[in-house]
PDB file of N, CA, C and O in Angstrom:
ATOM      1  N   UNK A   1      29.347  22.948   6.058  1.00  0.00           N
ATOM      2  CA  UNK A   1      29.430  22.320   7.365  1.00  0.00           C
ATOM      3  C   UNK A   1      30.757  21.588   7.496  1.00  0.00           C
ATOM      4  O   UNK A   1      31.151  20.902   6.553  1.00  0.00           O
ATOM      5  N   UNK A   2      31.475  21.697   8.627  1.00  0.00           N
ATOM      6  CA  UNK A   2      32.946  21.076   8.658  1.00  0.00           C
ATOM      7  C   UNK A   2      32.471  20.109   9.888  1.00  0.00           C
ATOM      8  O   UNK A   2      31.913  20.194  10.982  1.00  0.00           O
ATOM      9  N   UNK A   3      33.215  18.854   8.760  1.00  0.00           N
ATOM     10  CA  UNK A   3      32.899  17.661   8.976  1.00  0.00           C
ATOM     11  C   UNK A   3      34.018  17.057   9.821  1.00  0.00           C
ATOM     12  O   UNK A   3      35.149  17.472   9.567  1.00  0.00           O
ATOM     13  N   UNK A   4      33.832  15.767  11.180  1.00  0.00           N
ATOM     14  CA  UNK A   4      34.490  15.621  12.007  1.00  0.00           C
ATOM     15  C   UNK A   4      35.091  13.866  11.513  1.00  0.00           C
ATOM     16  O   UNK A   4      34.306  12.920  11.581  1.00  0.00           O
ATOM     17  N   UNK A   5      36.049  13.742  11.201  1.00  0.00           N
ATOM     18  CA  UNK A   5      36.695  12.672  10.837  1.00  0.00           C
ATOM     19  C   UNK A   5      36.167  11.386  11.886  1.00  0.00           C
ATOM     20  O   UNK A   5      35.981  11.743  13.050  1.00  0.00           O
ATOM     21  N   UNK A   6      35.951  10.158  11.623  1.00  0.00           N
ATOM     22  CA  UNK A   6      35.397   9.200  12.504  1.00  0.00           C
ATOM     23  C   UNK A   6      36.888   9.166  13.723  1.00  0.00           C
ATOM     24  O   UNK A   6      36.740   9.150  14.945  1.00  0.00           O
ATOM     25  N   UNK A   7      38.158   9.162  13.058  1.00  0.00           N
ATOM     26  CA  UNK A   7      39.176   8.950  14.100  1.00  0.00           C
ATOM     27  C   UNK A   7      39.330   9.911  15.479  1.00  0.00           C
ATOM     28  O   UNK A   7      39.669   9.583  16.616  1.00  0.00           O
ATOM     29  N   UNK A   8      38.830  11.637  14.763  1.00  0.00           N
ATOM     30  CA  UNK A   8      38.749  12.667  15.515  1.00  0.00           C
ATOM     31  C   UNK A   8      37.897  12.623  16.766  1.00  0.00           C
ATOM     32  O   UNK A   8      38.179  13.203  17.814  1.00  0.00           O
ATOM     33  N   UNK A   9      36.574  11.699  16.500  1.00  0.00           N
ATOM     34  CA  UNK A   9      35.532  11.191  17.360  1.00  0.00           C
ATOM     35  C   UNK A   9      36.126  10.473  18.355  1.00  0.00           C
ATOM     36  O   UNK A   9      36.186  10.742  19.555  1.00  0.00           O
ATOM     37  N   UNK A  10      36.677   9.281  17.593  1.00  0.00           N
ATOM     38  CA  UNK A  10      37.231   8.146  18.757  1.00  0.00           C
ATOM     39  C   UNK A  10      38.407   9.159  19.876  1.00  0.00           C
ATOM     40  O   UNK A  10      38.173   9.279  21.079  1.00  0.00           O
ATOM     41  N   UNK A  11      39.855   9.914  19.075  1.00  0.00           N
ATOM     42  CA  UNK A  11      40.215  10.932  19.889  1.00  0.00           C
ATOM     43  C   UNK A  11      39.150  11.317  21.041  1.00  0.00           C
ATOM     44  O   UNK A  11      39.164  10.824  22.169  1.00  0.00           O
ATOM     45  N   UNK A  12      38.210  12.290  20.573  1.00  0.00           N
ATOM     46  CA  UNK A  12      37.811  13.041  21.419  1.00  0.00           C
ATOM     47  C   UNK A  12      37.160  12.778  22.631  1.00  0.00           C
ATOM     48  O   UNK A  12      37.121  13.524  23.609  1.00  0.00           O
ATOM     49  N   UNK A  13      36.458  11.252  22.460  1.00  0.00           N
ATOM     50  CA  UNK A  13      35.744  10.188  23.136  1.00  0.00           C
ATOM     51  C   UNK A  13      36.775  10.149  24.467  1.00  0.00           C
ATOM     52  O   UNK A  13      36.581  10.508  25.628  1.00  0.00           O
ATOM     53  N   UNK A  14      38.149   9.467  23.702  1.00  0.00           N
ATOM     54  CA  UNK A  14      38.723   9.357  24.821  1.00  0.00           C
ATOM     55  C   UNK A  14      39.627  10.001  25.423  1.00  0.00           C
ATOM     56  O   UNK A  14      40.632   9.524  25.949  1.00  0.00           O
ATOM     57  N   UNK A  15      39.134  11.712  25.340  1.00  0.00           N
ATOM     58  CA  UNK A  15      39.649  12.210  26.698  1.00  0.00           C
ATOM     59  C   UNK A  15      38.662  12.440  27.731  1.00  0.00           C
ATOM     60  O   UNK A  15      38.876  12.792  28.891  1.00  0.00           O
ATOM     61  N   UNK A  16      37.588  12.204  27.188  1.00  0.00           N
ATOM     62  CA  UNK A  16      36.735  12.190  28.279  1.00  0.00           C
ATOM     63  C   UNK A  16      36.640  10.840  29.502  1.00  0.00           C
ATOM     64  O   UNK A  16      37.059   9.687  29.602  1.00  0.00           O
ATOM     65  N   UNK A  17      35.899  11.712  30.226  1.00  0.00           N
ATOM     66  CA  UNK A  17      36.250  10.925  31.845  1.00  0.00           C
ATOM     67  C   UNK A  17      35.742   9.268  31.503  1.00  0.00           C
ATOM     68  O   UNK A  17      35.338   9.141  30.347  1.00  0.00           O
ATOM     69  N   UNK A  18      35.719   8.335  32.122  1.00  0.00           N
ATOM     70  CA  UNK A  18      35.048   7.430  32.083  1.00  0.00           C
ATOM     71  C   UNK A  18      33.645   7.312  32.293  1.00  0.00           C
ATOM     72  O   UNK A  18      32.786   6.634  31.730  1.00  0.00           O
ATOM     73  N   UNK A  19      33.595   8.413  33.563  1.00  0.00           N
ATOM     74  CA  UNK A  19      31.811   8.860  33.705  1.00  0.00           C
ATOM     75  C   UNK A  19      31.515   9.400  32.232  1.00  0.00           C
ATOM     76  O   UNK A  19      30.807   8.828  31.404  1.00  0.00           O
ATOM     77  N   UNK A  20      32.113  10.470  32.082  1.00  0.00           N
ATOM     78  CA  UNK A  20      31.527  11.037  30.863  1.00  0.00           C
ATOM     79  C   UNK A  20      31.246  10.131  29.387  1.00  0.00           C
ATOM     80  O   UNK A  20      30.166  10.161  28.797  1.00  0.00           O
ATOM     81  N   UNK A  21      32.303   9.425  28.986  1.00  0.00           N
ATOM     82  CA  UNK A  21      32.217   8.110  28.336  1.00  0.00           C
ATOM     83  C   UNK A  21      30.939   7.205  28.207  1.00  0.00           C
ATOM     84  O   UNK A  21      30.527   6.835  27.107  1.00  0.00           O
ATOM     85  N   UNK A  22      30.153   6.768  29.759  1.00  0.00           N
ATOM     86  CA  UNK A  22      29.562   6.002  29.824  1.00  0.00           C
ATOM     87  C   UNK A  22      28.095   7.128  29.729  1.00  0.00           C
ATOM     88  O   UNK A  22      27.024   6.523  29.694  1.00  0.00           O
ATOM     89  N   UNK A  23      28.024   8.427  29.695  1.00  0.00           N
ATOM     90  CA  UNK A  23      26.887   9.302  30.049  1.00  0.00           C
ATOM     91  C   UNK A  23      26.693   8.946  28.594  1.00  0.00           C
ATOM     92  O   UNK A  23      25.651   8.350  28.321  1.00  0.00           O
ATOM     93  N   UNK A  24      27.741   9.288  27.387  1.00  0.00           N
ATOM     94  CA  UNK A  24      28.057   9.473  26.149  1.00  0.00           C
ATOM     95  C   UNK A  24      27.028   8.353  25.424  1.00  0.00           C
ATOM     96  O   UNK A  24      25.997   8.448  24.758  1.00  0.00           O
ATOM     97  N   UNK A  25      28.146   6.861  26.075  1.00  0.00           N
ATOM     98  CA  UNK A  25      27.531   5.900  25.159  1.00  0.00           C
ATOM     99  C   UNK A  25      26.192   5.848  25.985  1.00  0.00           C
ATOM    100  O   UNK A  25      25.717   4.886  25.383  1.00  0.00           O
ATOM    101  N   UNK A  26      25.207   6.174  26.938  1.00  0.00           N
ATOM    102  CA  UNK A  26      23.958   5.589  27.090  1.00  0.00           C
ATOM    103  C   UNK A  26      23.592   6.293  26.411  1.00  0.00           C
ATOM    104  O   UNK A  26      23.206   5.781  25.360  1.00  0.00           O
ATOM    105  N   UNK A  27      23.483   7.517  26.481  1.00  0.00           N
ATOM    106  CA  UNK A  27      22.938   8.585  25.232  1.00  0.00           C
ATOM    107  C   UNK A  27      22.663   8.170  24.293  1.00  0.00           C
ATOM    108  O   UNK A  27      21.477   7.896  24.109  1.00  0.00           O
ATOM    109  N   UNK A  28      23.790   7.895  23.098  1.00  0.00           N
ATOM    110  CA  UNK A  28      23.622   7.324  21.860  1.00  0.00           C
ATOM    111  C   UNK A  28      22.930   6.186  22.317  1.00  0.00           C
ATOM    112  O   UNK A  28      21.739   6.466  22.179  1.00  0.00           O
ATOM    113  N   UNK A  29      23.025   5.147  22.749  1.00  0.00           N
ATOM    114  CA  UNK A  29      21.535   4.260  22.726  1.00  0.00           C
ATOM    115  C   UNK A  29      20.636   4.386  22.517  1.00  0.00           C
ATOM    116  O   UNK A  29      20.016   4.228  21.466  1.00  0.00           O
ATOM    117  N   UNK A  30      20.208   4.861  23.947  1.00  0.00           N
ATOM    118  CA  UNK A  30      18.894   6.018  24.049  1.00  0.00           C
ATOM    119  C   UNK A  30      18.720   6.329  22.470  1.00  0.00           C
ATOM    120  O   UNK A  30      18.015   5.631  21.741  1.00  0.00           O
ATOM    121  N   UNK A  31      19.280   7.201  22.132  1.00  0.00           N
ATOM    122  CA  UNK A  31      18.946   8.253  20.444  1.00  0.00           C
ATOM    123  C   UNK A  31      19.059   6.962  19.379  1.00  0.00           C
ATOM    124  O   UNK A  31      18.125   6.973  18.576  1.00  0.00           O
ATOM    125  N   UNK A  32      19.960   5.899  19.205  1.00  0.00           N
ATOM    126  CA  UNK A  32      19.333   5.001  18.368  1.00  0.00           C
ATOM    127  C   UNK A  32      17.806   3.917  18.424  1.00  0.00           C
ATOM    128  O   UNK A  32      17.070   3.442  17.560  1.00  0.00           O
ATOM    129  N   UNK A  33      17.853   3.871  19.930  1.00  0.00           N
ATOM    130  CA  UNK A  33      16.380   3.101  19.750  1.00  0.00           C
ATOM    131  C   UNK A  33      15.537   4.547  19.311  1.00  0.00           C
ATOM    132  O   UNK A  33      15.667   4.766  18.106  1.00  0.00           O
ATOM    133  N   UNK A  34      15.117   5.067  19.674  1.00  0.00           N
ATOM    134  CA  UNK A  34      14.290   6.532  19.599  1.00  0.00           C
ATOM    135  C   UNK A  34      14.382   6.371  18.272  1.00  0.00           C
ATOM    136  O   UNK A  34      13.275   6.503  17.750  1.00  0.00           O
ATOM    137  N   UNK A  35      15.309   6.124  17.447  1.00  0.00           N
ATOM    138  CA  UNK A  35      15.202   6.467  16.149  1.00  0.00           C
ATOM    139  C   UNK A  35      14.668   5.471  15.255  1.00  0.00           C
ATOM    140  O   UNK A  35      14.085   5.775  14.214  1.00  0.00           O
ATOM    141  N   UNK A  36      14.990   3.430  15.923  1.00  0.00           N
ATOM    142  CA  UNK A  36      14.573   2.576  15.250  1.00  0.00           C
ATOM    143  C   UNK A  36      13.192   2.653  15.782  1.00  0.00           C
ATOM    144  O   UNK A  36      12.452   2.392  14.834  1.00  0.00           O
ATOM    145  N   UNK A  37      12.410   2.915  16.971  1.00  0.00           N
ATOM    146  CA  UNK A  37      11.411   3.431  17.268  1.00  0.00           C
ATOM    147  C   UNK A  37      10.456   4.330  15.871  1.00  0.00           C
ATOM    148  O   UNK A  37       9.571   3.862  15.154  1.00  0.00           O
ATOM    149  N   UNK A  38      10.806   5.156  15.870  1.00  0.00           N
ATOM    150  CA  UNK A  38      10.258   5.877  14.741  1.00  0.00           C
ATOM    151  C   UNK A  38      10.216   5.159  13.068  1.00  0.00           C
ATOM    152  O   UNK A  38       9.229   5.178  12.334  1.00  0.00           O
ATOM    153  N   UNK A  39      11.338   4.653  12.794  1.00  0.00           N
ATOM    154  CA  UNK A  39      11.530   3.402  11.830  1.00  0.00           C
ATOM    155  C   UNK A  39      10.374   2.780  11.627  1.00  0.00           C
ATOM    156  O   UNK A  39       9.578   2.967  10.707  1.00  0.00           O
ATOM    157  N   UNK A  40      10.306   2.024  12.526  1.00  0.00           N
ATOM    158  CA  UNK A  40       9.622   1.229  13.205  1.00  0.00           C
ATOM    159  C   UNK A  40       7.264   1.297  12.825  1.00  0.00           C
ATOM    160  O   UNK A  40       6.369   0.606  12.336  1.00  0.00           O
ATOM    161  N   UNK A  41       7.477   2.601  13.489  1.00  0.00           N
ATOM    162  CA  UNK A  41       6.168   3.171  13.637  1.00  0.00           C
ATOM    163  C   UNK A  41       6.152   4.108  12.425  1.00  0.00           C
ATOM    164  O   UNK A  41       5.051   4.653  12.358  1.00  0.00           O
ATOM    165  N   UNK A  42       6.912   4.459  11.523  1.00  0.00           N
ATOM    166  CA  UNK A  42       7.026   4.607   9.756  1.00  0.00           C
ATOM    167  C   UNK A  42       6.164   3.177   8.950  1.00  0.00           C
ATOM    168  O   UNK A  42       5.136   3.201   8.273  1.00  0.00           O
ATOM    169  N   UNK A  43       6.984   2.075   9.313  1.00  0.00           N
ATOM    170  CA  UNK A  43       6.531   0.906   8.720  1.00  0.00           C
ATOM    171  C   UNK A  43       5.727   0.775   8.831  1.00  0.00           C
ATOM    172  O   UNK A  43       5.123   0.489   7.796  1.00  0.00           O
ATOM    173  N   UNK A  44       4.870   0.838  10.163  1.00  0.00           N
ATOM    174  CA  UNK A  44       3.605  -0.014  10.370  1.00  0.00           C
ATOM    175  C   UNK A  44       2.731   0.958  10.404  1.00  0.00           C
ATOM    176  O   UNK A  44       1.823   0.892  11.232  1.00  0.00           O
ATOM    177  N   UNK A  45       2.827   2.123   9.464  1.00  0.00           N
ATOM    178  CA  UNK A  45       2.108   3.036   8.858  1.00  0.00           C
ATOM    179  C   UNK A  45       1.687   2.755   7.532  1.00  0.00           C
ATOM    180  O   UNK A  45       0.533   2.511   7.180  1.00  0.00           O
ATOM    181  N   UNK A  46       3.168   2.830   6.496  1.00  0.00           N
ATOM    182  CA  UNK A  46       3.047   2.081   5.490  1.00  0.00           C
ATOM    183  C   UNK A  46       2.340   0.783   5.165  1.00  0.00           C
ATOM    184  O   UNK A  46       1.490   0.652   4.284  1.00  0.00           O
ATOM    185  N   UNK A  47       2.763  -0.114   5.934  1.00  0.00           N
ATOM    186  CA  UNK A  47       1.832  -1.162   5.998  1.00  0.00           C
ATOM    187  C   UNK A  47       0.366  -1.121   6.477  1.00  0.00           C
ATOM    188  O   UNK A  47      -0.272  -1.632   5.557  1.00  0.00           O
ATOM    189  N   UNK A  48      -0.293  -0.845   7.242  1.00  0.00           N
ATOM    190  CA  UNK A  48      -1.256  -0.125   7.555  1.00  0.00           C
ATOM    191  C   UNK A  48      -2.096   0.448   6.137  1.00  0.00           C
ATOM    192  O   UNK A  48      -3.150  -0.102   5.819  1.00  0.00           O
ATOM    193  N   UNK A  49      -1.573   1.524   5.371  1.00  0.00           N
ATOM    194  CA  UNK A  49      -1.810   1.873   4.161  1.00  0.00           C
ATOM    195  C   UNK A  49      -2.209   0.914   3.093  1.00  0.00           C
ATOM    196  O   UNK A  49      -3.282   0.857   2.492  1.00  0.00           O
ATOM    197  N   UNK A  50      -1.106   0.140   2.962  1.00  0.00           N
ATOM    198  CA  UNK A  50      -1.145  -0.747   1.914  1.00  0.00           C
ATOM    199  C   UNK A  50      -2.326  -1.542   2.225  1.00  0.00           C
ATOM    200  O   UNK A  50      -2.957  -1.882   1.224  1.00  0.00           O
ATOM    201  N   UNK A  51      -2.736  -1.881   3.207  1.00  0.00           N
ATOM    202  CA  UNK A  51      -3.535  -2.780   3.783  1.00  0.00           C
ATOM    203  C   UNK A  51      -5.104  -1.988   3.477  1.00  0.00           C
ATOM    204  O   UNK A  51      -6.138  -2.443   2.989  1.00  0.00           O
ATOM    205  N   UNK A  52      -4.818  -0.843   3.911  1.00  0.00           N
ATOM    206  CA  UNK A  52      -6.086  -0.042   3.684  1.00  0.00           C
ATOM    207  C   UNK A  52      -6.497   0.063   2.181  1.00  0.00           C
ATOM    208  O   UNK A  52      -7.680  -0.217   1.989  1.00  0.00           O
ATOM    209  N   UNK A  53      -5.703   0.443   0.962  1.00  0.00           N
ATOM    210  CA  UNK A  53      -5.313   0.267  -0.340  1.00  0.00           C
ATOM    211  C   UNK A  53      -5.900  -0.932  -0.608  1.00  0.00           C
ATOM    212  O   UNK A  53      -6.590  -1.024  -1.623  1.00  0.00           O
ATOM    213  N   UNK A  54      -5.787  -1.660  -0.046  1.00  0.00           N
ATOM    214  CA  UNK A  54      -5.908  -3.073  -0.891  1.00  0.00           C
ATOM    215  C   UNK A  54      -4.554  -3.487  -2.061  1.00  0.00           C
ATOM    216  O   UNK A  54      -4.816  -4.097  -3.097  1.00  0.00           O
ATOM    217  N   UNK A  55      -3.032  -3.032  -1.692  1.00  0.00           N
ATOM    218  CA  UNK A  55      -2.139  -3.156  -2.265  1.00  0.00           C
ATOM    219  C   UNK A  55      -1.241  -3.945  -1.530  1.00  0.00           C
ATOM    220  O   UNK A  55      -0.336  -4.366  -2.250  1.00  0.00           O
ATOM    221  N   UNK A  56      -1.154  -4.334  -0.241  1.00  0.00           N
ATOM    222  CA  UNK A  56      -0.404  -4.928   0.787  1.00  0.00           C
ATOM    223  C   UNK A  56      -0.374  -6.240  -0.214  1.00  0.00           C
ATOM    224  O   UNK A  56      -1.080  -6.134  -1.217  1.00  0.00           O
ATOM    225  N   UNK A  57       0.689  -7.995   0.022  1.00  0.00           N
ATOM    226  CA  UNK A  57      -0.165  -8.927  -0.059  1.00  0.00           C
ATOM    227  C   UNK A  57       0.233  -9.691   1.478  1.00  0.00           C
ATOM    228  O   UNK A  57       1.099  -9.450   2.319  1.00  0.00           O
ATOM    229  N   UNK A  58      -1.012 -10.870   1.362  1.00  0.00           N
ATOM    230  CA  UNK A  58      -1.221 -11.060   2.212  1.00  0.00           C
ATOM    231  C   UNK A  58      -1.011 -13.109   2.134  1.00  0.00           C
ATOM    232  O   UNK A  58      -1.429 -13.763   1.178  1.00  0.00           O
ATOM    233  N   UNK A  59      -0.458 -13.591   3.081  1.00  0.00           N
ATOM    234  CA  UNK A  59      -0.242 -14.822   2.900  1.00  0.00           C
ATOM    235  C   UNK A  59       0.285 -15.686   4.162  1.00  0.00           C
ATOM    236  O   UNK A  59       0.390 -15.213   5.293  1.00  0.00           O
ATOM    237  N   UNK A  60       0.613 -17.061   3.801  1.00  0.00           N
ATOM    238  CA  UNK A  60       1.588 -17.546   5.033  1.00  0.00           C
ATOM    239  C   UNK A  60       2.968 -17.404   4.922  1.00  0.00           C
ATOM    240  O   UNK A  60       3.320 -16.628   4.034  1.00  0.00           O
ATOM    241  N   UNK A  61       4.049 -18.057   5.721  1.00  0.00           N
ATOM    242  CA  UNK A  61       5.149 -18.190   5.393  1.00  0.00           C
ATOM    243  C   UNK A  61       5.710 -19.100   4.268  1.00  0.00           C
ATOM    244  O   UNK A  61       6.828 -19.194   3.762  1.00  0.00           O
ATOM    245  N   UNK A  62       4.790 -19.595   4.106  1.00  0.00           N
ATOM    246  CA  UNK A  62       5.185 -20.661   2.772  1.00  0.00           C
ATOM    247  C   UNK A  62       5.144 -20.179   1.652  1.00  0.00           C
ATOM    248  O   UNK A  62       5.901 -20.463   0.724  1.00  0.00           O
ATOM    249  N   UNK A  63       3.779 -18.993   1.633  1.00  0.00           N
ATOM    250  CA  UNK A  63       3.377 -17.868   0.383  1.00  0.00           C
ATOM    251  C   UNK A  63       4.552 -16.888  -0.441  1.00  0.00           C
ATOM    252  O   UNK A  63       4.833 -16.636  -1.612  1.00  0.00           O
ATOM    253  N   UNK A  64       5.360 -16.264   1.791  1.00  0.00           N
ATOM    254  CA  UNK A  64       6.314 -15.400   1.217  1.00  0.00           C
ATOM    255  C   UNK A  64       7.315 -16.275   0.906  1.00  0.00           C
ATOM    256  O   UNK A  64       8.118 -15.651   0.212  1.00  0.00           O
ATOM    257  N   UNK A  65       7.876 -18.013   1.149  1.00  0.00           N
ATOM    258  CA  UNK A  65       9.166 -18.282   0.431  1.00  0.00           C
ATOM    259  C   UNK A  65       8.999 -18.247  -0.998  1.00  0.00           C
ATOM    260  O   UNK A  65       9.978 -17.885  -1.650  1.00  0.00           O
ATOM    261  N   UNK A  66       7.918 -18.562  -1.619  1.00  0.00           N
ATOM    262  CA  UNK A  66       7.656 -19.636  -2.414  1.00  0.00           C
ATOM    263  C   UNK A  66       7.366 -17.683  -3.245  1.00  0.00           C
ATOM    264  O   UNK A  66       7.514 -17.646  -4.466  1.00  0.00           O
ATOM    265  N   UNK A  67       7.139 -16.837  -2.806  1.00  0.00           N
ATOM    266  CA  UNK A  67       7.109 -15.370  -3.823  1.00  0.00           C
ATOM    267  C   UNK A  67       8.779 -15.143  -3.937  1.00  0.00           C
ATOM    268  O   UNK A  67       9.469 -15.377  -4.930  1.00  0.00           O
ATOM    269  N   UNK A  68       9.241 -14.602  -2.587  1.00  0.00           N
ATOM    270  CA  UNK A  68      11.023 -14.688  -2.851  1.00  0.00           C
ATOM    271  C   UNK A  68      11.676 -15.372  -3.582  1.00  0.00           C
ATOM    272  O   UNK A  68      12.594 -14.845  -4.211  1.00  0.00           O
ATOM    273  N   UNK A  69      11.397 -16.766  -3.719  1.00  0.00           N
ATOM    274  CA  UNK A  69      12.051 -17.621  -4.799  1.00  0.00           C
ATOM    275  C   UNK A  69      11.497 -17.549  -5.977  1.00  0.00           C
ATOM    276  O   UNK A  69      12.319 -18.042  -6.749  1.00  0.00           O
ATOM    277  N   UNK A  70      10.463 -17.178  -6.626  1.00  0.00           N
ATOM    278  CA  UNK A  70      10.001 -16.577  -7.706  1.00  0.00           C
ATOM    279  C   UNK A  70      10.793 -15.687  -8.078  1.00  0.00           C
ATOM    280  O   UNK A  70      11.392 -15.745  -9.152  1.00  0.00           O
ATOM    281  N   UNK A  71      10.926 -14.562  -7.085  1.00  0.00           N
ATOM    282  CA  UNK A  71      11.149 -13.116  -7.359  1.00  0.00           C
ATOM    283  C   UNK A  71      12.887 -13.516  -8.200  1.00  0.00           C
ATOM    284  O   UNK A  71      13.366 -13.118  -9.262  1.00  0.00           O
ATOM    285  N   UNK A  72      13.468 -14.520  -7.055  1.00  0.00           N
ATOM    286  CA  UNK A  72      14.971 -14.306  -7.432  1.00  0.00           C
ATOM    287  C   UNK A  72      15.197 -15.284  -8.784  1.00  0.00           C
ATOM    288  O   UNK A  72      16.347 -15.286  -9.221  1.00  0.00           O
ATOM    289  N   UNK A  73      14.256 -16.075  -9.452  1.00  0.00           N
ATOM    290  CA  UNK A  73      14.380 -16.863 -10.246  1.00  0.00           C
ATOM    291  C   UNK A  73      14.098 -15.787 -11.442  1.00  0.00           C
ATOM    292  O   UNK A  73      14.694 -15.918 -12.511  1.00  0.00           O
ATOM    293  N   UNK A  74      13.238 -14.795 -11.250  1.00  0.00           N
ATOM    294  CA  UNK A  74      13.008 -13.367 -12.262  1.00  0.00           C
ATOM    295  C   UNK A  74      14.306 -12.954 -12.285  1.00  0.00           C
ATOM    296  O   UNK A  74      14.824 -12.830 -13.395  1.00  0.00           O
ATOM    297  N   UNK A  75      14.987 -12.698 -11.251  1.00  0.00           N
ATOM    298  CA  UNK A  75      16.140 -11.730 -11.419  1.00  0.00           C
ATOM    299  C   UNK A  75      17.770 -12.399 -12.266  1.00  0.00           C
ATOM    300  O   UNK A  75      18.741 -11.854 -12.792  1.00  0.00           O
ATOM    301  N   UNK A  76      17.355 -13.808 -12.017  1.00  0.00           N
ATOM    302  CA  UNK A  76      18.483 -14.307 -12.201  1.00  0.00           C
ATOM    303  C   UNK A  76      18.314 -14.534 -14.182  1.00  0.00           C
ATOM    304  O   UNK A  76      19.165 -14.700 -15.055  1.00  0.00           O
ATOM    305  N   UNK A  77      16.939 -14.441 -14.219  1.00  0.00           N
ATOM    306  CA  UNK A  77      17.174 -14.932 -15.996  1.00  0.00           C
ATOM    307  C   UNK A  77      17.330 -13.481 -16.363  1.00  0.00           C
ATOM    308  O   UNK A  77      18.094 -13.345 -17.320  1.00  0.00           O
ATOM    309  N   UNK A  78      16.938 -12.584 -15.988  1.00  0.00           N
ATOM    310  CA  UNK A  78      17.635 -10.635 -16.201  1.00  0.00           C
ATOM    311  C   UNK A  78      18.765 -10.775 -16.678  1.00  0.00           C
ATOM    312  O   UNK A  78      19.072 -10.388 -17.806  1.00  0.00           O
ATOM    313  N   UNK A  79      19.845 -11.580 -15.558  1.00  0.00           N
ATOM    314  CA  UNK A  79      21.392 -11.220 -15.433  1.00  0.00           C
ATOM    315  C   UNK A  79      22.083 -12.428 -16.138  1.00  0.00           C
ATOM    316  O   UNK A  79      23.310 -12.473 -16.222  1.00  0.00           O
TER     317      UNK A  79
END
């Protein structure tokens, strides 16, 4: 597959019209939410699962600082 240099893009971007430009960038919007969309509804599948599993955990916000700072106090006697 022949691959298009990021500069070749910006080039090509701008010979197009300004209409065309702006058709361009709503597009790509459009196609990135669509995609964090799907992201999105991936996760809360996974999670969903875990939950079903009985592997999720489950807590307050105080639960998850107080695990994160665990976690990084593990990592730091590792290194």
């Amino acid at each position: 597959m022949n691959r298009i240099s990021f500069q070749e893009i910006i080039d090509s971007v701008e010979q197009l019209s300004l209409e065309e430009q702006e058709n361009l960038f709503e597009l790509i919007k459009k196609r990135r939410i669509e995609k964090r969309r799907f992201e999105i509804a991936a996760n809360a599948k996974a999670t969903l699962e875990s939950l079903k599993e009985g592997t999720a955990k489950k807590g307050s916000v105080d639960d998850l600082i107080a695990d994160l700072l665990d976690n990084k106090d593990d990592e730091d006697s590792l290194g």
